[in-house]
Backbone as JSON, one array per atom type, in Angstrom:
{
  "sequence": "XXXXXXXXXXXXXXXXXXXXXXXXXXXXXXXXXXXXXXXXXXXXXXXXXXXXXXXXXXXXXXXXXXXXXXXXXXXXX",
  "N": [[0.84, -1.19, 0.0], [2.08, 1.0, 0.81], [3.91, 1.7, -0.62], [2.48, 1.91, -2.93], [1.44, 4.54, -3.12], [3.82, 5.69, -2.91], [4.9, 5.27, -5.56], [2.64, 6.69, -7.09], [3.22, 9.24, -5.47], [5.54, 9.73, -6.71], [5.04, 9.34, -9.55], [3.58, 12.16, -10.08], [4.81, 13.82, -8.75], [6.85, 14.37, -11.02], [9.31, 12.81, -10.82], [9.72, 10.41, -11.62], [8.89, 8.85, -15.05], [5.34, 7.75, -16.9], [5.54, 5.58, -18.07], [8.34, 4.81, -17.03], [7.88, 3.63, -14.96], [6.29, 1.53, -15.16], [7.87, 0.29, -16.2], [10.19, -0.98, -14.04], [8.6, -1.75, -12.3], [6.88, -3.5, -13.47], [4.06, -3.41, -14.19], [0.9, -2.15, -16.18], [0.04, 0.78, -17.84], [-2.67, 1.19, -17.08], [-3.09, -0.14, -14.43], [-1.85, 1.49, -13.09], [-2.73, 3.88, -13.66], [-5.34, 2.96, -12.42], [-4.78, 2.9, -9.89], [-3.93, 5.99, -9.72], [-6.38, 6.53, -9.65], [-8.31, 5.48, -7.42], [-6.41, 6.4, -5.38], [-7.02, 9.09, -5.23], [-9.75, 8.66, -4.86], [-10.38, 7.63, -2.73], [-8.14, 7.91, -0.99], [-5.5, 6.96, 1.06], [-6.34, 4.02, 1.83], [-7.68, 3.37, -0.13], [-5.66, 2.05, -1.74], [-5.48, -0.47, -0.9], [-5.74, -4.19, -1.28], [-7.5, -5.3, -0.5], [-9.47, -3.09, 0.15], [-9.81, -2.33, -2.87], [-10.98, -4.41, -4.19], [-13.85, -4.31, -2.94], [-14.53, -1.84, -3.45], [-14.78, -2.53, -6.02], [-17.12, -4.07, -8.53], [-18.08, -7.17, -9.59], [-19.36, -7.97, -13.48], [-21.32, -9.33, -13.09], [-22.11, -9.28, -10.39], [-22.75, -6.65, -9.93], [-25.42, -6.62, -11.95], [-26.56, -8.56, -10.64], [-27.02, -6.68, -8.26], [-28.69, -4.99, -9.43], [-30.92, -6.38, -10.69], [-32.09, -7.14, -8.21], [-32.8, -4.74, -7.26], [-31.55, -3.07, -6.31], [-30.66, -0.74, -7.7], [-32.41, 1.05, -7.78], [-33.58, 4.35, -7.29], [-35.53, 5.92, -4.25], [-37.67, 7.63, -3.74], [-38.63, 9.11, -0.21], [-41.01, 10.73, 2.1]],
  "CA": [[0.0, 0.0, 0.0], [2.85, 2.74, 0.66], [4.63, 1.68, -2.39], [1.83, 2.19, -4.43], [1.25, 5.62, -2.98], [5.36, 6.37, -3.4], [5.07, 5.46, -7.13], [2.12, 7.59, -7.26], [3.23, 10.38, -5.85], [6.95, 9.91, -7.74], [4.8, 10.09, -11.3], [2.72, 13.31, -10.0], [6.24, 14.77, -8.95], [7.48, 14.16, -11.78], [10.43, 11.71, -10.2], [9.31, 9.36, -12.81], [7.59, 8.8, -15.81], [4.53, 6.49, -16.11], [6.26, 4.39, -18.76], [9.55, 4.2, -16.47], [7.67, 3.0, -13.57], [5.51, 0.24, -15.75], [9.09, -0.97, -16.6], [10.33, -1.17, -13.15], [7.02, -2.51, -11.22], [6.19, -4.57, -14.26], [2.49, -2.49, -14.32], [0.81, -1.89, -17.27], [-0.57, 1.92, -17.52], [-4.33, 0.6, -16.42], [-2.58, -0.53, -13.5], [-1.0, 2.93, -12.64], [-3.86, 4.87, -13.55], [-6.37, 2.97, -11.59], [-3.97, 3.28, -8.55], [-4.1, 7.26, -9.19], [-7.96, 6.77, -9.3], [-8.2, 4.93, -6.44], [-6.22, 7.17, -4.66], [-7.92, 10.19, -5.64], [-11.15, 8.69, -4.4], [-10.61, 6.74, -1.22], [-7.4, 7.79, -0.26], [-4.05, 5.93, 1.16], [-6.66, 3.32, 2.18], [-8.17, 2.78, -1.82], [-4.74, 1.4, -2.19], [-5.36, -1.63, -0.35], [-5.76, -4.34, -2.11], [-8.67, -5.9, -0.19], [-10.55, -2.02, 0.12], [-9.86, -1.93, -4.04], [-11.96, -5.54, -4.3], [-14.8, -4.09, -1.62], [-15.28, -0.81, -4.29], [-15.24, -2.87, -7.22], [-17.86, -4.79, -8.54], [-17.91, -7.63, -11.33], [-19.98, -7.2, -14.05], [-22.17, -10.45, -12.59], [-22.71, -8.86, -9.31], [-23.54, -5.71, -10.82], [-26.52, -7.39, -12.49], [-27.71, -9.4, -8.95], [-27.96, -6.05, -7.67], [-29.7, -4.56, -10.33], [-32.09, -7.46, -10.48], [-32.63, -6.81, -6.65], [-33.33, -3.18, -6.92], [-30.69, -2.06, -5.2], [-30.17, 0.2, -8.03], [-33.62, 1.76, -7.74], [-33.43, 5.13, -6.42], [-36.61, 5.42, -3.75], [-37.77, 9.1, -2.78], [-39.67, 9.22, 0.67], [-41.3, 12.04, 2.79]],
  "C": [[0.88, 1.25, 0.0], [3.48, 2.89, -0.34], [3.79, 1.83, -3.2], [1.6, 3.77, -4.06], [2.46, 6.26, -3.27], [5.4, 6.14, -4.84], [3.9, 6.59, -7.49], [2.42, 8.81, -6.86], [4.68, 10.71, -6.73], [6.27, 10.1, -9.29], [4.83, 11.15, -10.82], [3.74, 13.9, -10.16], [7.3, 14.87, -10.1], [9.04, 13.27, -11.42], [10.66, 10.49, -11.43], [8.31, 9.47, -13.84], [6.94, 7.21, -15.47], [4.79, 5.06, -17.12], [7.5, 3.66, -17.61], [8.79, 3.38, -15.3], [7.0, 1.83, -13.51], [6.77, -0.27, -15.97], [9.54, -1.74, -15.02], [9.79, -1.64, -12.44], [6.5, -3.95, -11.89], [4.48, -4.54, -14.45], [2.45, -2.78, -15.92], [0.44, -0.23, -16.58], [-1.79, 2.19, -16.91], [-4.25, 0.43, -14.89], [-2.58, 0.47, -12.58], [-2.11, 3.57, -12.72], [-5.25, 4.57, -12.43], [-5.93, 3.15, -9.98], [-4.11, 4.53, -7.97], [-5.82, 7.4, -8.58], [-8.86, 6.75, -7.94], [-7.76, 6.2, -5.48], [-6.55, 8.64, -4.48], [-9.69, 9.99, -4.37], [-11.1, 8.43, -3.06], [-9.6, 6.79, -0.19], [-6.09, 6.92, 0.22], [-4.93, 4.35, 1.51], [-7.5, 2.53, 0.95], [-7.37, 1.85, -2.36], [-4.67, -0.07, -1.94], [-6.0, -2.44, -1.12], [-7.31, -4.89, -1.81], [-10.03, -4.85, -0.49], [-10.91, -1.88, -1.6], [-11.09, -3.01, -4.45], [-13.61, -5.09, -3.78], [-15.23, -2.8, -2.94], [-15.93, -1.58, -5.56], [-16.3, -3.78, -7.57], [-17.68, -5.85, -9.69], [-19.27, -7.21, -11.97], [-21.75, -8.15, -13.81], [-23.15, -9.93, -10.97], [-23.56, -7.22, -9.46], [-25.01, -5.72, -11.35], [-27.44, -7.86, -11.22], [-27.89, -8.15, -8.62], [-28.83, -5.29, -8.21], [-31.21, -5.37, -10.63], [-32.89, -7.16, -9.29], [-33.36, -5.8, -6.52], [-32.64, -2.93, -6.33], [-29.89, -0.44, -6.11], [-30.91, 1.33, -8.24], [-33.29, 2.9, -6.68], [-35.02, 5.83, -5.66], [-36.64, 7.05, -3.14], [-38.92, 9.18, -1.88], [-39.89, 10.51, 1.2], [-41.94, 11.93, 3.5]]
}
């Protein structure tokens, strides 16, 4: 988790590019970018790999909850 936040902030700072750091890590750019995304959204704690699983959804579960209604938005008063 802190190494993905030290390569992220070494691109931002320019320390590295985001090619040099896909060579070195063995990333692709998808990799790297969803890392910045991640960390953008959720913080040093997005990085984790378990919290990254817990945001994401497949495209199967996605569907169950759409089926469910959990994607129904419900206005009370």
């Amino acid at each position: 988790m802190r190494r993905k936040a030290q390569v992220v902030a070494a691109i931002r700072g320019g320390l590295i590019s985001m090619s040099e750091a896909c060579g070195i890590y063995g990333l692709t750019e998808e990799e790297l970018v969803s890392w910045q995304r991640h960390f953008d959204t959720h913080g040093l704690s997005g990085l984790r790999t378990t919290r990254i699983q817990q945001y994401r959804r497949s495209p199967a579960a996605r569907r169950r909850a759409l089926a469910d209604g959990a994607g129904d938005i419900r206005i009370t008063s």
